[in-house]
N, CA, C and O atoms as CSV, one atom per row, in Angstrom:
chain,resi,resn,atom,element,x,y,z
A,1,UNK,N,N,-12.143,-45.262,-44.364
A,1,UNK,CA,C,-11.527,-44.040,-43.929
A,1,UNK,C,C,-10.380,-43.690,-44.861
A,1,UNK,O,O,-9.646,-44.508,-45.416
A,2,UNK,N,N,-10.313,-42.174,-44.975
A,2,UNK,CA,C,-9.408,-41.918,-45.134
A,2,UNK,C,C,-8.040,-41.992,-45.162
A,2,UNK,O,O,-8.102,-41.064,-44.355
A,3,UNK,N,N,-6.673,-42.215,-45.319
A,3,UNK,CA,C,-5.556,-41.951,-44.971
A,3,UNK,C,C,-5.137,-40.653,-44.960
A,3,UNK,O,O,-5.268,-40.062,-46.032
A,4,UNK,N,N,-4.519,-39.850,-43.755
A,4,UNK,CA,C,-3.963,-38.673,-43.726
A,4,UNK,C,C,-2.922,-38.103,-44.669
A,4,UNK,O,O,-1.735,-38.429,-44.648
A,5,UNK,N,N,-3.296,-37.498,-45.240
A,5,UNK,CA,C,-1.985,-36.941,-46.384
A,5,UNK,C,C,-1.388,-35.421,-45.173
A,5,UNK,O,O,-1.979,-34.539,-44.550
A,6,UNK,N,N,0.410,-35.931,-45.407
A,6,UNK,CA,C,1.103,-35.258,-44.738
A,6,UNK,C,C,0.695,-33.988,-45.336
A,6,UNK,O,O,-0.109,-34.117,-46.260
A,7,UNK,N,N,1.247,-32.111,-44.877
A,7,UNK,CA,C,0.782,-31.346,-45.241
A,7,UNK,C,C,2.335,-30.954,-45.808
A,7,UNK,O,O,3.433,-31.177,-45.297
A,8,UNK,N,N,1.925,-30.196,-47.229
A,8,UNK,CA,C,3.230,-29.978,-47.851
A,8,UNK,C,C,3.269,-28.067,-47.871
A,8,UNK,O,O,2.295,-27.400,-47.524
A,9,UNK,N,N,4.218,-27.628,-48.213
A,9,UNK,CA,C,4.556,-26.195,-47.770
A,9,UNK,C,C,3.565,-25.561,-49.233
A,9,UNK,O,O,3.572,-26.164,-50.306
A,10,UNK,N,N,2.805,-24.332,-49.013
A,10,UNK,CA,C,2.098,-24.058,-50.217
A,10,UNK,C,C,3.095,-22.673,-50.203
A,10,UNK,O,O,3.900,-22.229,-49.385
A,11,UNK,N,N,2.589,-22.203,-51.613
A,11,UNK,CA,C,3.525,-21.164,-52.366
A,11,UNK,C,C,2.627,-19.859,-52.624
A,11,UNK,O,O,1.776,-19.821,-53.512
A,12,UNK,N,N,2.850,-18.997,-51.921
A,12,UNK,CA,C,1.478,-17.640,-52.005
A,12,UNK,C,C,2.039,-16.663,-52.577
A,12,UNK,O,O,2.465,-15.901,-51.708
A,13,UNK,N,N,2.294,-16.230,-53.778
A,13,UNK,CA,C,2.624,-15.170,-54.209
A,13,UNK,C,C,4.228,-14.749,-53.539
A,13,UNK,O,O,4.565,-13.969,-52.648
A,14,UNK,N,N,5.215,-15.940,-54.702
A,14,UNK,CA,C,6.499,-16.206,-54.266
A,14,UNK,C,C,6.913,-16.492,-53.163
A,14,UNK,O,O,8.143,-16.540,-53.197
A,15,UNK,N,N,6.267,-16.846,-51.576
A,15,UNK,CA,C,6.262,-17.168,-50.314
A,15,UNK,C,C,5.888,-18.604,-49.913
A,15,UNK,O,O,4.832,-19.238,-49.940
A,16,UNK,N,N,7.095,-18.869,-49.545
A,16,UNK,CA,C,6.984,-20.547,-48.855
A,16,UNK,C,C,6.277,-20.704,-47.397
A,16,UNK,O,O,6.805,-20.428,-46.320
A,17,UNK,N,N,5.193,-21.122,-47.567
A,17,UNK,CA,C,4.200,-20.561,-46.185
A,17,UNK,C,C,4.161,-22.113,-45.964
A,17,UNK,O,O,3.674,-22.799,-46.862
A,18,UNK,N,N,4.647,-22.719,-44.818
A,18,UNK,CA,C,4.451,-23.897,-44.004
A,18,UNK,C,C,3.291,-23.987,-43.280
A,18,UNK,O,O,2.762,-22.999,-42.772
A,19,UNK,N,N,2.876,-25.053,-43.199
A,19,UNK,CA,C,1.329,-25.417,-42.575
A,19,UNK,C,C,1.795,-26.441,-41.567
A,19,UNK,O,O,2.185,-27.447,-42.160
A,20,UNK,N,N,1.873,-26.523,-40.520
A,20,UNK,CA,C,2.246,-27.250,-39.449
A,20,UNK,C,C,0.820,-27.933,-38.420
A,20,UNK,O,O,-0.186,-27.337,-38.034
A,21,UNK,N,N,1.250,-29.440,-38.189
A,21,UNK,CA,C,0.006,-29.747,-36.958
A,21,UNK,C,C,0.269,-29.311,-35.787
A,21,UNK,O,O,1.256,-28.683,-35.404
A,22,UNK,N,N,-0.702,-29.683,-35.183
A,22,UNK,CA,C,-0.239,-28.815,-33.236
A,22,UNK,C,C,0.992,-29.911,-33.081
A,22,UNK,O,O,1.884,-29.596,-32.293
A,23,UNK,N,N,1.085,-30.934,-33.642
A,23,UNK,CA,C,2.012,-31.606,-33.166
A,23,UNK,C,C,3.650,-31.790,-33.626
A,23,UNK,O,O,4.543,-32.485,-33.142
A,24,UNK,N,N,3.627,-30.779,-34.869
A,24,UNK,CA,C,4.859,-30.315,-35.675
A,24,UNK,C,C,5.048,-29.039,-34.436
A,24,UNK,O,O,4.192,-28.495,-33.738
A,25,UNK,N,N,6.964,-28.784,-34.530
A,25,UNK,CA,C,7.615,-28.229,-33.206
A,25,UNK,C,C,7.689,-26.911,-34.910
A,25,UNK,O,O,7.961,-27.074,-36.100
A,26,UNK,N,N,7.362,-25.971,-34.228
A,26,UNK,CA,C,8.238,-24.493,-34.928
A,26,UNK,C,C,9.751,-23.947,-34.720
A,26,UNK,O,O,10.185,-23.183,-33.857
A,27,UNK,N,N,10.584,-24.764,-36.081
A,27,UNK,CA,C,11.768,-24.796,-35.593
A,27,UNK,C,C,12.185,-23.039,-35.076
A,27,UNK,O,O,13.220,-22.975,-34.412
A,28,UNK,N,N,11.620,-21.979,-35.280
A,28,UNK,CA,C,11.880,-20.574,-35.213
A,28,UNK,C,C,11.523,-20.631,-33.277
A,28,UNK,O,O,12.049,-19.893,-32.443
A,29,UNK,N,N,10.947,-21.249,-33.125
A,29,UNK,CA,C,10.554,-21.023,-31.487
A,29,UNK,C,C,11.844,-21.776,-30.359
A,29,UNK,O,O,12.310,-21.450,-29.267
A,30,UNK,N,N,12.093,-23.043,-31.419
A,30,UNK,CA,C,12.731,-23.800,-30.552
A,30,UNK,C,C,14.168,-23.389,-30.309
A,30,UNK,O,O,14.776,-23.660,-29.273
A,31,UNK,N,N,14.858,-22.470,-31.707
A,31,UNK,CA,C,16.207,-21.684,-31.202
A,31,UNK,C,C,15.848,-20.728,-30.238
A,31,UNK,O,O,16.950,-20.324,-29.867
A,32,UNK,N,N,14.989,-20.104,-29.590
A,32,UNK,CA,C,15.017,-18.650,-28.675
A,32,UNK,C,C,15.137,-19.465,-27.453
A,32,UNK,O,O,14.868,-20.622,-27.129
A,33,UNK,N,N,15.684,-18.338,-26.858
A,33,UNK,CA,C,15.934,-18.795,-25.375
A,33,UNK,C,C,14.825,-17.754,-24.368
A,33,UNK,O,O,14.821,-16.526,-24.444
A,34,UNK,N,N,14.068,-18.441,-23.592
A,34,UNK,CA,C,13.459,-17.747,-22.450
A,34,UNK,C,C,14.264,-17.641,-21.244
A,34,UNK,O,O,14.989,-18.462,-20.683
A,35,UNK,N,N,13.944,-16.354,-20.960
A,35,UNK,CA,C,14.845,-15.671,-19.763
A,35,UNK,C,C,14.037,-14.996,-18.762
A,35,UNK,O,O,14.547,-14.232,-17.943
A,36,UNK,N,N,12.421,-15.328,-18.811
A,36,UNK,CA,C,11.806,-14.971,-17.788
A,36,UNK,C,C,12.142,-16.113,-16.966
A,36,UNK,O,O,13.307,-15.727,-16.865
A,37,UNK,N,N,12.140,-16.795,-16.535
A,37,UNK,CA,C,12.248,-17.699,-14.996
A,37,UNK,C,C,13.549,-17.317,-14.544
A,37,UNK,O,O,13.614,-16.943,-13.373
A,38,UNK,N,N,14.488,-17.328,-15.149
A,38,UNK,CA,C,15.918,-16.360,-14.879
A,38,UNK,C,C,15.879,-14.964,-14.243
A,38,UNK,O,O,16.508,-14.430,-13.329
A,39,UNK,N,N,14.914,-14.583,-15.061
A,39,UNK,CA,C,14.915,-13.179,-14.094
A,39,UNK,C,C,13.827,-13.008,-12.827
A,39,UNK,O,O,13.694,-12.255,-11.863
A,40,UNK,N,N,13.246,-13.967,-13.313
A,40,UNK,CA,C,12.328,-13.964,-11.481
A,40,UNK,C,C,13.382,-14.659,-10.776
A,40,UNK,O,O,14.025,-14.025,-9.939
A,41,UNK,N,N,13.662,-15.936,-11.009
A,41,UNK,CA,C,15.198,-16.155,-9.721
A,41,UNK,C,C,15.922,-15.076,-9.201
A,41,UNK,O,O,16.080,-14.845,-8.002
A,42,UNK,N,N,16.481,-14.234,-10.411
A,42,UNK,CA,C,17.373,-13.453,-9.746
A,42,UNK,C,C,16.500,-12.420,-8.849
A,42,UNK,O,O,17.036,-12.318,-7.746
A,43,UNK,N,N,15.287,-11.588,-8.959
A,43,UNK,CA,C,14.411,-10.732,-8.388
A,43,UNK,C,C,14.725,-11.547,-7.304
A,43,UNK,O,O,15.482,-11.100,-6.442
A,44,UNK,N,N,14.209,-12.813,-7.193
A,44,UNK,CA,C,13.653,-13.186,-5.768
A,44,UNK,C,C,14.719,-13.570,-4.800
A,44,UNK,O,O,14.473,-13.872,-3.632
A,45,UNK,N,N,15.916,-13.548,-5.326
A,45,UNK,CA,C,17.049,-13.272,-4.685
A,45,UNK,C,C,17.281,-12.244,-4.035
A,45,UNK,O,O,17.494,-12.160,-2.825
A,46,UNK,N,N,17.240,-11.183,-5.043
A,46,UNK,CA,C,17.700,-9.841,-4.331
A,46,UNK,C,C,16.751,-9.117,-3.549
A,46,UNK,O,O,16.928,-8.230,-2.713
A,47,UNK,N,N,15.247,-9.903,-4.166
A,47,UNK,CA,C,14.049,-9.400,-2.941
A,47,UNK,C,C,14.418,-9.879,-1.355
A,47,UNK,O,O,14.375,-9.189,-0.336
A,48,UNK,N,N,14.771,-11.210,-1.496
A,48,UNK,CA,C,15.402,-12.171,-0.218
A,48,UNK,C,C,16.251,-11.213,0.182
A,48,UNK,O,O,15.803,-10.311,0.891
A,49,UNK,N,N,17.173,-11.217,-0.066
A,49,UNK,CA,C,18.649,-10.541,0.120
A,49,UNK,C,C,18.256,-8.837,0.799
A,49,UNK,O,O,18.726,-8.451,1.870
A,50,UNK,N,N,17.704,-8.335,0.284
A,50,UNK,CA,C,16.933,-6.981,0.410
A,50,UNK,C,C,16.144,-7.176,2.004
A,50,UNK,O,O,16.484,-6.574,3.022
A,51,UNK,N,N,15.357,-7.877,1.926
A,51,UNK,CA,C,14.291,-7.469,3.042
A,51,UNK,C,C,15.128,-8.577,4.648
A,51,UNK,O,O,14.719,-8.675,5.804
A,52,UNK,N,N,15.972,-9.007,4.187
A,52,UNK,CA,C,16.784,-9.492,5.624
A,52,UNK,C,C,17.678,-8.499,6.555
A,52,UNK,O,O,17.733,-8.683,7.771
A,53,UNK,N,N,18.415,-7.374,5.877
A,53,UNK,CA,C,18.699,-6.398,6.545
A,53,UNK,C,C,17.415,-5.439,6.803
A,53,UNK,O,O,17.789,-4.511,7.520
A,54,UNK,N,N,16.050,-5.325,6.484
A,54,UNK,CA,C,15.245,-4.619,6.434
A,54,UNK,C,C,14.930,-4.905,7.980
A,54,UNK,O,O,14.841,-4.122,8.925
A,55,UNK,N,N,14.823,-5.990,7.926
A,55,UNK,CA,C,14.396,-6.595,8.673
A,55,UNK,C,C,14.778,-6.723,10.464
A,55,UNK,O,O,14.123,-6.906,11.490
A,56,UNK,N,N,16.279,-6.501,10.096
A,56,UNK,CA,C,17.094,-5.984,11.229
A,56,UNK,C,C,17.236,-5.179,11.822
A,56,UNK,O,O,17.513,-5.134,13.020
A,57,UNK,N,N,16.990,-3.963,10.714
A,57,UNK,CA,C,17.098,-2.462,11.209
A,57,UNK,C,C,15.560,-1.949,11.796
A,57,UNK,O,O,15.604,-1.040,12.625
A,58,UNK,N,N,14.263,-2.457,11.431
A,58,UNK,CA,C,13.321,-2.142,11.847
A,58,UNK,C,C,12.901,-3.262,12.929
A,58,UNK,O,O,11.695,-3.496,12.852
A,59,UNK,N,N,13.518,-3.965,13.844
A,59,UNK,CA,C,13.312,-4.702,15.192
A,59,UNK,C,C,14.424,-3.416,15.841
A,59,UNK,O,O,14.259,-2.748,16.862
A,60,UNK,N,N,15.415,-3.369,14.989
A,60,UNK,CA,C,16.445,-2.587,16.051
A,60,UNK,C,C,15.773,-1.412,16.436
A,60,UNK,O,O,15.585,-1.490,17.650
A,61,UNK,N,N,15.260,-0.218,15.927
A,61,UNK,CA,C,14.609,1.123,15.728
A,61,UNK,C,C,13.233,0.861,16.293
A,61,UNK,O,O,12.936,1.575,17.250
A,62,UNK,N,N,12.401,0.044,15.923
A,62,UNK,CA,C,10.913,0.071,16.199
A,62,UNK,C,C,10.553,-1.168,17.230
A,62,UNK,O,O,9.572,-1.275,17.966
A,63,UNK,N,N,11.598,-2.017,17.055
A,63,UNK,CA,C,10.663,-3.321,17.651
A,63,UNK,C,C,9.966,-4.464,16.924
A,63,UNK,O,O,10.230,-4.949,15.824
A,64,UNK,N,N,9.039,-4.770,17.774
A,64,UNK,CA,C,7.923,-5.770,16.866
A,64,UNK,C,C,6.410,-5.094,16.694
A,64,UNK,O,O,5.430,-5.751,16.345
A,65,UNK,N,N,6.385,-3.580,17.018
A,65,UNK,CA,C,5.713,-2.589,17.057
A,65,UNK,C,C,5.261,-2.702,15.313
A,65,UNK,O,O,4.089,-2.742,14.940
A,66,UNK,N,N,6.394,-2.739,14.434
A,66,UNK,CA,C,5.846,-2.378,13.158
A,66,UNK,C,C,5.455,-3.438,12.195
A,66,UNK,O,O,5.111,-3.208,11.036
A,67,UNK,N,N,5.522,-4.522,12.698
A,67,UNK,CA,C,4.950,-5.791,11.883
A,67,UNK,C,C,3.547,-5.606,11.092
A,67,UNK,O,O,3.063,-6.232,10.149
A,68,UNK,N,N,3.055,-4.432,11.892
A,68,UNK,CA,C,1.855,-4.372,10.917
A,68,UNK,C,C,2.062,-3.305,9.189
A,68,UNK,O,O,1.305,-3.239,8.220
A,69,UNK,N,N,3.305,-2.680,9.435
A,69,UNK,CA,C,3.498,-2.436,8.077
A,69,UNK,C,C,3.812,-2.984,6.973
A,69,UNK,O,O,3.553,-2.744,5.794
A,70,UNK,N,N,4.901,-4.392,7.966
A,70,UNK,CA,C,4.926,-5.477,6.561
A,70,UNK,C,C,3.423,-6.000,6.534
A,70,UNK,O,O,3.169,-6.525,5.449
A,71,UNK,N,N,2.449,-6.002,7.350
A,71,UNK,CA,C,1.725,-6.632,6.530
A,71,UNK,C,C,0.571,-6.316,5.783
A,71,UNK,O,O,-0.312,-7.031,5.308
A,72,UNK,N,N,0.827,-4.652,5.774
A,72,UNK,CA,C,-0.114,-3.651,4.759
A,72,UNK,C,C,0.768,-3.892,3.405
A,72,UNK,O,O,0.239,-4.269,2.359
A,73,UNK,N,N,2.298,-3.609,3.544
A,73,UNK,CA,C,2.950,-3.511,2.190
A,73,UNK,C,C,3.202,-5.313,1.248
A,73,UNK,O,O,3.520,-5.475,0.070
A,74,UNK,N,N,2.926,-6.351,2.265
A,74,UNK,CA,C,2.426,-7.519,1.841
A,74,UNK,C,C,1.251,-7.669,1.074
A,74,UNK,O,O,1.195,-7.927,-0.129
A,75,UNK,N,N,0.245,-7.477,1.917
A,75,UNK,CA,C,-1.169,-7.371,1.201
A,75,UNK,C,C,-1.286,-6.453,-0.123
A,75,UNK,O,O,-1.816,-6.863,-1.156
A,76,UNK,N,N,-0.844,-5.425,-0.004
A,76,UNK,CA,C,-0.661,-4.383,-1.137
A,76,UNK,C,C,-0.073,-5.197,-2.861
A,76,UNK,O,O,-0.592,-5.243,-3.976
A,77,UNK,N,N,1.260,-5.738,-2.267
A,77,UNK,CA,C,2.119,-6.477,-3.204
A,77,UNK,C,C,1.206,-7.338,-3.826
A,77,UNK,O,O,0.960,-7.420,-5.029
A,78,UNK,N,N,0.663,-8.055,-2.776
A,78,UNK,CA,C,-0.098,-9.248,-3.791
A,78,UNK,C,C,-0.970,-9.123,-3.821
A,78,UNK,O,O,-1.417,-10.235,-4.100
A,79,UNK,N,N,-1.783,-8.443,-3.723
A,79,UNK,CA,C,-3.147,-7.479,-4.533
A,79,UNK,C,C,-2.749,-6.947,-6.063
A,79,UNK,O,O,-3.387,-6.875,-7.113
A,80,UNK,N,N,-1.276,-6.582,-5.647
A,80,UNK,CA,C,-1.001,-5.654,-7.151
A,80,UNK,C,C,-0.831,-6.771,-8.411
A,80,UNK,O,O,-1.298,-6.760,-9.550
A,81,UNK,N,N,0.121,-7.826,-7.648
A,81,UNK,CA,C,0.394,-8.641,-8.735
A,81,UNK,C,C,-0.661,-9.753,-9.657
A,81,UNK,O,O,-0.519,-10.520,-10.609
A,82,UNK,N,N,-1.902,-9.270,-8.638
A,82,UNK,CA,C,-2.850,-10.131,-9.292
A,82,UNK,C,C,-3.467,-9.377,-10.062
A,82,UNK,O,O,-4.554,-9.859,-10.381
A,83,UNK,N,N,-3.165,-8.003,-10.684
A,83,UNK,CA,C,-3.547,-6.875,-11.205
A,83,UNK,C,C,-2.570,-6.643,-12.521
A,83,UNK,O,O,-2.663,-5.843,-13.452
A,84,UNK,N,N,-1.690,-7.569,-12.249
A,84,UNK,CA,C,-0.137,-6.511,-13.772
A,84,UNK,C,C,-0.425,-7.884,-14.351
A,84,UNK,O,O,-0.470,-9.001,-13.836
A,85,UNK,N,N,-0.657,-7.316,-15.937
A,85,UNK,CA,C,-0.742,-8.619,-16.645
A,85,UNK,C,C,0.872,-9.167,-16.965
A,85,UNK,O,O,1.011,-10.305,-17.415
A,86,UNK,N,N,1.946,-8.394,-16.736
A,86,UNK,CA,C,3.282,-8.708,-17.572
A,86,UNK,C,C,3.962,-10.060,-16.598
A,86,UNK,O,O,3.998,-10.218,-15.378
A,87,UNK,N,N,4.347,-10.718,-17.474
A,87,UNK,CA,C,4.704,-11.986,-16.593
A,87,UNK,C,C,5.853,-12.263,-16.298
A,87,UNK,O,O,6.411,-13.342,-16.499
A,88,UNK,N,N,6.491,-10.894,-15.579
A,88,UNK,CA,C,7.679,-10.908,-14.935
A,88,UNK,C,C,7.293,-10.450,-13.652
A,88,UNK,O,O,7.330,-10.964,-12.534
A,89,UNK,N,N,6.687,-8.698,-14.354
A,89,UNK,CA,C,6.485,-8.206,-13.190
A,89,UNK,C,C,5.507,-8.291,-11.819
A,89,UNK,O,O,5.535,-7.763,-10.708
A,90,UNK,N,N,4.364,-9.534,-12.721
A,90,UNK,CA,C,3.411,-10.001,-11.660
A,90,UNK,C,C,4.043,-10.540,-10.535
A,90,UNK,O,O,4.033,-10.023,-9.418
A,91,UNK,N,N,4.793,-11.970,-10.959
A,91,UNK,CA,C,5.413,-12.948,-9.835
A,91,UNK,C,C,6.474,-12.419,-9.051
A,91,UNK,O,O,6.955,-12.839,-7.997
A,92,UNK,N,N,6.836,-11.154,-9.934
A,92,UNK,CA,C,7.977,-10.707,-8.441
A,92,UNK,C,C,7.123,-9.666,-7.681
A,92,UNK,O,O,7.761,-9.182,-6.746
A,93,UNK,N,N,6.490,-9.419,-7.743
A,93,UNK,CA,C,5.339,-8.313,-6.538
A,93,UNK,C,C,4.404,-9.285,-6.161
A,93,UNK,O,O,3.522,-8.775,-5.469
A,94,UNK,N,N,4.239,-10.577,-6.358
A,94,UNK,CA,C,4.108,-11.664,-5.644
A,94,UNK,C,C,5.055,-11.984,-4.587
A,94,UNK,O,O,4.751,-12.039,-3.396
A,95,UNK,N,N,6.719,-12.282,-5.276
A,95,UNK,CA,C,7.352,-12.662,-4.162
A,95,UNK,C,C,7.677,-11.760,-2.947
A,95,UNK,O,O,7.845,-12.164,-1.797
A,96,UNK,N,N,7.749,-10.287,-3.437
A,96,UNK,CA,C,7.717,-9.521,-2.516
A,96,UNK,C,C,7.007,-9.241,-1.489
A,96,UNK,O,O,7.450,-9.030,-0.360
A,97,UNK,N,N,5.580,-9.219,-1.912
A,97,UNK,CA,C,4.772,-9.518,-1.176
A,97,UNK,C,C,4.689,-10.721,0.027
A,97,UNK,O,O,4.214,-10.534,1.147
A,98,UNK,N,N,4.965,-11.336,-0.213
A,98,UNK,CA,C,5.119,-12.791,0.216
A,98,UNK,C,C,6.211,-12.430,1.419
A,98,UNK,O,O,5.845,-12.508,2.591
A,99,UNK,N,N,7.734,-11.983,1.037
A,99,UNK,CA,C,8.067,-11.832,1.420
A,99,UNK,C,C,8.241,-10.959,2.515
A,99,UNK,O,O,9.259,-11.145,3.182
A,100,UNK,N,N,7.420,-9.978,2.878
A,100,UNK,CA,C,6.743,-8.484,3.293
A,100,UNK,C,C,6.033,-9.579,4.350
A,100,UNK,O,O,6.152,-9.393,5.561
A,101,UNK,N,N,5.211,-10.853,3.770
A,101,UNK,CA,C,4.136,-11.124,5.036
A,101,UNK,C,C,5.331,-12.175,5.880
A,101,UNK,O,O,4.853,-12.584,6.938
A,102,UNK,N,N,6.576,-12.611,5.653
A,102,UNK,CA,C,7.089,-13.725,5.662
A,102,UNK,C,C,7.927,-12.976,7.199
A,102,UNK,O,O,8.284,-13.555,8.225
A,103,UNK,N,N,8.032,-11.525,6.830
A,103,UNK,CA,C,9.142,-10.548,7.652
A,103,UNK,C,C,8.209,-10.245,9.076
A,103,UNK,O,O,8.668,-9.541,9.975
A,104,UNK,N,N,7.132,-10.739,9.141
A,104,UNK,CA,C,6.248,-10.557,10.029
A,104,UNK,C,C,6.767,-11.215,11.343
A,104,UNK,O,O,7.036,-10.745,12.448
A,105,UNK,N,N,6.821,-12.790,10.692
A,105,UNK,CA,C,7.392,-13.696,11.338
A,105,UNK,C,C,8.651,-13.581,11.902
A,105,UNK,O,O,8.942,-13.762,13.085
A,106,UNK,N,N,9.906,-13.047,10.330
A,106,UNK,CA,C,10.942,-12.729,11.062
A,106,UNK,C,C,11.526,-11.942,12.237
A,106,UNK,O,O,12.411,-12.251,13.035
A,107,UNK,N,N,10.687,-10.696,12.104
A,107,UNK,CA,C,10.989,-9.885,12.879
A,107,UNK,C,C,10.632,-9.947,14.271
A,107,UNK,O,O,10.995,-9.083,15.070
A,108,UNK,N,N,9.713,-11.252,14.685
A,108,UNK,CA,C,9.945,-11.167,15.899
A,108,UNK,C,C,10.597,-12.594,16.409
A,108,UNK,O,O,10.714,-12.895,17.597
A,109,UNK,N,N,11.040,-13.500,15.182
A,109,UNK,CA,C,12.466,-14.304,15.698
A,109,UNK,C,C,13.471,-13.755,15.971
A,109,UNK,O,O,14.378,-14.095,16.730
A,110,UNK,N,N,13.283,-12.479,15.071
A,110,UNK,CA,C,15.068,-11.249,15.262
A,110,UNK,C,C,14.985,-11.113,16.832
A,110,UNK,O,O,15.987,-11.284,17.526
A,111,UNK,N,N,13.658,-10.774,17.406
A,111,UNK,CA,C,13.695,-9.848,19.034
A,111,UNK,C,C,14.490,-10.894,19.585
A,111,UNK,O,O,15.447,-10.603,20.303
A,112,UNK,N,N,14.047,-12.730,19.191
A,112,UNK,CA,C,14.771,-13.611,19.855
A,112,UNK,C,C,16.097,-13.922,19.597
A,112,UNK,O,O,16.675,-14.791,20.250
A,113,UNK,N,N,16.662,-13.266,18.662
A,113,UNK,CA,C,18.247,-13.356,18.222
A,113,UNK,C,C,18.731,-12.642,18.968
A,113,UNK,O,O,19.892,-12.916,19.275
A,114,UNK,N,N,18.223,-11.664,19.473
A,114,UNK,CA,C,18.378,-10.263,19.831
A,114,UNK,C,C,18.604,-10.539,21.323
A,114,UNK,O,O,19.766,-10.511,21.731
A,115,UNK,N,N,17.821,-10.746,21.991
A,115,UNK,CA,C,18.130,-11.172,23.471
A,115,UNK,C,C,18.835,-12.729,23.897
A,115,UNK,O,O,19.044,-13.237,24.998
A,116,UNK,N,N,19.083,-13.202,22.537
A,116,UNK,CA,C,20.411,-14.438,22.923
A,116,UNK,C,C,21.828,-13.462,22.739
A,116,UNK,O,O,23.030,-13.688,22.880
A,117,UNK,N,N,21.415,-12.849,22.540
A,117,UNK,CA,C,23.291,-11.790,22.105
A,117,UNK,C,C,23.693,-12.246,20.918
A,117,UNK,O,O,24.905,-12.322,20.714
A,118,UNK,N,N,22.947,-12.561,20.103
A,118,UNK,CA,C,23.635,-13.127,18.766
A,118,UNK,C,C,23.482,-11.617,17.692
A,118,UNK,O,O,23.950,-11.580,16.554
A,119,UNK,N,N,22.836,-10.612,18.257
A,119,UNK,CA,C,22.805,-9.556,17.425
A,119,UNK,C,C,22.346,-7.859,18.363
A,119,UNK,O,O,21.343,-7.624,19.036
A,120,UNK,N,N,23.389,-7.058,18.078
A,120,UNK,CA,C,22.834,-5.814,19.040
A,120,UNK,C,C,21.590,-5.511,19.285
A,120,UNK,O,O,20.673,-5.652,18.477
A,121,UNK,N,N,21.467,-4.979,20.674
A,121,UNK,CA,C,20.121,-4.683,21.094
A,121,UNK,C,C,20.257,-3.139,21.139
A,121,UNK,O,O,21.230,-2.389,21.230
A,122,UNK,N,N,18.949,-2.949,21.043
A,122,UNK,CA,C,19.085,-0.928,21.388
A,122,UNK,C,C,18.787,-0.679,22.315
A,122,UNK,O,O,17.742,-1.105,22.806
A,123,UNK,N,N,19.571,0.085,22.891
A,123,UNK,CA,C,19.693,0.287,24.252
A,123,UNK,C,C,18.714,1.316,24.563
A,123,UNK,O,O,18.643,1.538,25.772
A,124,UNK,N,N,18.016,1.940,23.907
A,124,UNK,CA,C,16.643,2.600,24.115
A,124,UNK,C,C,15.511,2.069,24.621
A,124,UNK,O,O,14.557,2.558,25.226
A,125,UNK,N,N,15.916,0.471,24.100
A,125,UNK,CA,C,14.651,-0.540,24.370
A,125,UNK,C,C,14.747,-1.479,25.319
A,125,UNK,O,O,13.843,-2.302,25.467
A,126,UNK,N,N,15.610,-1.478,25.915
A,126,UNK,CA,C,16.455,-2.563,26.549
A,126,UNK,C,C,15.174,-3.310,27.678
A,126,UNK,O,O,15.418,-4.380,28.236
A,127,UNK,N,N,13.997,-2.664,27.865
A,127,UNK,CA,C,12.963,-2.992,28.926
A,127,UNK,C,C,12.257,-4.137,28.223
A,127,UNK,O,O,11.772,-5.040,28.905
A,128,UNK,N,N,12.148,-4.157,26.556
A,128,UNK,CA,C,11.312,-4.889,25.766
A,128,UNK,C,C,12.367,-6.449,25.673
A,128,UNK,O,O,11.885,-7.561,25.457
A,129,UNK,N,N,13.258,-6.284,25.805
A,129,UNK,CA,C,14.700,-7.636,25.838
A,129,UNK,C,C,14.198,-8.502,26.973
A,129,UNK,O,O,14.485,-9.695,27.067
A,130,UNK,N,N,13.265,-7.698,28.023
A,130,UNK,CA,C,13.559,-9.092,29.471
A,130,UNK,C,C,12.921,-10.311,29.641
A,130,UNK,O,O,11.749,-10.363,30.014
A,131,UNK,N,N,13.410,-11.036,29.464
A,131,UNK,CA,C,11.883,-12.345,29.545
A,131,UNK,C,C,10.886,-12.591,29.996
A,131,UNK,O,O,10.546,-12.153,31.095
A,132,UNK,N,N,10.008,-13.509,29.127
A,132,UNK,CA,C,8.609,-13.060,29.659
A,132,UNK,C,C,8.530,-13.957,30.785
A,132,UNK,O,O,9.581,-14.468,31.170
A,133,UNK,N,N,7.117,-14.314,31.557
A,133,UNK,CA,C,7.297,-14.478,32.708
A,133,UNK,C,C,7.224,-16.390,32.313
A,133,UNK,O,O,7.618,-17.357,32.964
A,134,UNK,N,N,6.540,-16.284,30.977
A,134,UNK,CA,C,6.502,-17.889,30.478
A,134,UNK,C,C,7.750,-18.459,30.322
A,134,UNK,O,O,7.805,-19.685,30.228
A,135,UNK,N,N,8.819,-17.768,30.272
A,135,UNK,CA,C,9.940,-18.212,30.031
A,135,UNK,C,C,11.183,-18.394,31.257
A,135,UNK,O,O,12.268,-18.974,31.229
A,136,UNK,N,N,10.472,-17.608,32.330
A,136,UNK,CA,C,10.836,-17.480,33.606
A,136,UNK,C,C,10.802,-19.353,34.007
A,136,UNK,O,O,11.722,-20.104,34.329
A,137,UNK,N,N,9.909,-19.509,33.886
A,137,UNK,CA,C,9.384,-20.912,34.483
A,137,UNK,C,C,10.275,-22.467,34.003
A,137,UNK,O,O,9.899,-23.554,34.441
């Protein structure tokens, strides 16, 4: 067999053109900094942050009546993101999504925040607050 001869830089018409193995690092790659996972953190923060007052105001106004819109604008989200090739904007209309089906849930732990007094009730609704009869017992 052979011995491997290292690969040396060839010269193309005054140009120092490097020939690298998969296993040589490209020092030009290794100074850049990636800032996509940074910016999906922060999205999925402010997606978080975003849909918790959403979340409040539509138990207060509607109830648990509208849970089925988070979970059209859920399904929607992550339908879409399996559709956008850009790899920012996929995973955050993922998390949104996610988050959209997640508010489903919340919103009717809120009704139960809601009738411990830990958060105003609307007094429009005040018939939907009374306990059920399972809880009577």
């Amino acid at each position: 067999m052979k011995k491997a001869v290292p690969l040396q830089p060839r010269i193309i018409s005054g140009k120092n053109i490097h020939c690298h193995t998969p296993y040589q690092k490209n020092l030009k790659e290794e100074k850049q900094m990636n800032f996509t996972g940074l910016i999906i953190a922060v999205a999925t923060f402010i997606i978080i942050g975003v849909f918790h007052p959403i979340v409040i105001k539509a138990e207060y106004y509607f109830g648990t009546r509208c849970w089925w819109v988070f979970a059209l604008l859920g399904i929607a989200l992550i339908a879409a993101s399996l559709f956008v090739a850009d790899s920012i904007l996929s995973p955050v209309l993922g998390v949104a999504g996610c988050s959209s089906l997640w508010s489903i849930l919340e919103i009717y732990e809120q009704r139960e925040r809601v009738r411990k007094g830990w958060f105003p009730m609307n007094p429009k609704r005040k018939d939907e607050y009374t306990p059920d009869a399972s809880e009577k017992e």
